[in-house]
N, C-alpha and C positions, 0 to 999 in steps of 0.2 A: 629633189621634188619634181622638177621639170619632165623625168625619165617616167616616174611614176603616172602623171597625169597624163603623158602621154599614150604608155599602156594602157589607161583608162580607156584612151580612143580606141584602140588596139581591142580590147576587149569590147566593145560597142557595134565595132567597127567586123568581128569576126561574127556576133551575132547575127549583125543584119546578113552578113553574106550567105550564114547559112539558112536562114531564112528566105534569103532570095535564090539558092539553092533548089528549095524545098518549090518554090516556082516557078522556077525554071522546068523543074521534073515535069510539072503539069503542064507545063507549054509543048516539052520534047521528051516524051518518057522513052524513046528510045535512047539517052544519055543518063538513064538515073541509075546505071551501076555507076559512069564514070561520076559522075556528083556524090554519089552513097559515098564510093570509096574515099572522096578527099574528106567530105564535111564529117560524117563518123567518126573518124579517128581525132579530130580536131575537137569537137567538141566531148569526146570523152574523156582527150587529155584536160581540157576545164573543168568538166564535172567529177573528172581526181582529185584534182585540186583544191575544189571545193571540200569535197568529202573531206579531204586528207586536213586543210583547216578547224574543218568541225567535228573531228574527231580529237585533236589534239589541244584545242582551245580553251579546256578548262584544267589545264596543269602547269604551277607555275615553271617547272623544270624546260617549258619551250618558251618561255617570257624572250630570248634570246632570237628564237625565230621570226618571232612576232613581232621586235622593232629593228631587226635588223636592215640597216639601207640598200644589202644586196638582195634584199626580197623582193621580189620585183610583184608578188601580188597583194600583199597590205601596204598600208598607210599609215603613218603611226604620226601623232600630236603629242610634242614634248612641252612640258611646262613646270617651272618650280614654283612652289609657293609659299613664303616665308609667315610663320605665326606666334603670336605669344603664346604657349602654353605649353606645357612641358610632355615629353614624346610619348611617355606609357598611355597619359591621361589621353593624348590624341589619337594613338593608336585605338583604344574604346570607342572614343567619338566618331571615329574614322568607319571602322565596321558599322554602328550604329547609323550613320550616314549614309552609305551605302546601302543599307536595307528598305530604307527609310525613304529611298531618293529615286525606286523604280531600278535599281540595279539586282542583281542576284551577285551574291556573294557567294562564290567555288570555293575557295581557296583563303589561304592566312598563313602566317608563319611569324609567328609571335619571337620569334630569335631573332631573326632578321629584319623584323618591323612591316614585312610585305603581305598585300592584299591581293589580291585579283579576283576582281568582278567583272561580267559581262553583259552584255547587252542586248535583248533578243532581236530577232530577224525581224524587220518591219519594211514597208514601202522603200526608205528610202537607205537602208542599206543592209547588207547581209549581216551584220550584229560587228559591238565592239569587243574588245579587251581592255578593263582598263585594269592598270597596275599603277598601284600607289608603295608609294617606300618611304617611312620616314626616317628622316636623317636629322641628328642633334649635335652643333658643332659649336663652339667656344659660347654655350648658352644660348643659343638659336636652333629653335628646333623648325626644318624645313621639309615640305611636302615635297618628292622628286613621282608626279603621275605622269603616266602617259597612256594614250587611248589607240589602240592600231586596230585598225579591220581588219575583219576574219577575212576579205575577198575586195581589194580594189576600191570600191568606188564607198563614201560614204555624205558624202552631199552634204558638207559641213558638221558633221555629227562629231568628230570628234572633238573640234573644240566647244561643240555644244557641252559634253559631257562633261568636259571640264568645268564650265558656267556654274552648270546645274550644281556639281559636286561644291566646290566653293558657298554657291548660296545656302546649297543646302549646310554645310558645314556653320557657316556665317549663324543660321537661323537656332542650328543646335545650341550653341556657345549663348544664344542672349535668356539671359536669366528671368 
């Protein structure tokens, strides 16, 4: 996690440069090939990145991408959630929750029990993923969610998601 937040700087920190790039040019435009040519290529390799995120982020087959700890451009919020109710019936509930709850639902896989919904792009982060999996073990059926950003930085949002998903789940269930 440490690594993470601190690319966060990293990322922050490559913005402003090229931004200060960008006036520098205007102070000394006689050096604005040698700035074009470093800040360019720098910030196209993040705006691939981007892309290549948000092209890939509504299929669960990259779920693997998206919380893996050598990814050094998301972030991803793990959490279990243990419940009475037996899996098929929360599996319904689940989806229904997620529609329900300001998420867009992509994806499902009714064999496997897995979700994945996402998050749109707002103010304070480039959008989530979140993937839900339920798991039913000696009569305990357990919620395994996790929320990873498309891009770095999410300013607490993922364990917001989490919040949200639980109350929202909590509200379904009362009769």
């Amino acid at each position: 996690m440490k690594n993470k937040i601190s690319l966060t700087f990293i990322f922050l920190f490559t913005a402003l440069w090229l931004g200060s790039n960008y006036y520098f040019i205007s102070l000394k435009p006689e050096f604005a090939d040698q700035y074009t040519a470093i800040s360019l290529p720098i910030a196209l390799i993040f705006f691939g990145l981007l892309l290549f995120n948000f092209a890939i982020r509504k299929n669960l087959k990259f779920e693997s991408y998206f919380k893996s700890p050598f990814n050094i451009l998301t972030l991803a919020f793990y959490k279990n959630y243990q419940i009475d109710l037996p899996k098929d019936l929360l599996y319904i509930k689940m989806d229904e929750v997620l529609r329900t709850n300001g998420f867009e639902l992509v994806e499902k896989d009714e064999q496997k029990q897995k979700l994945l919904a996402i998050t749109k792009f707002n103010f304070l982060s480039w959008g989530e993923n979140l993937y839900v999996k339920i798991n039913e073990q000696n009569g305990n059926t357990e919620i395994e969610f996790c929320s990873a950003s498309v891009f770095s930085i999410t300013w607490g949002r993922n364990k917001r998601n989490f919040d949200k998903l639980v109350k929202g789940l909590d509200n379904a269930l009362i009769i």
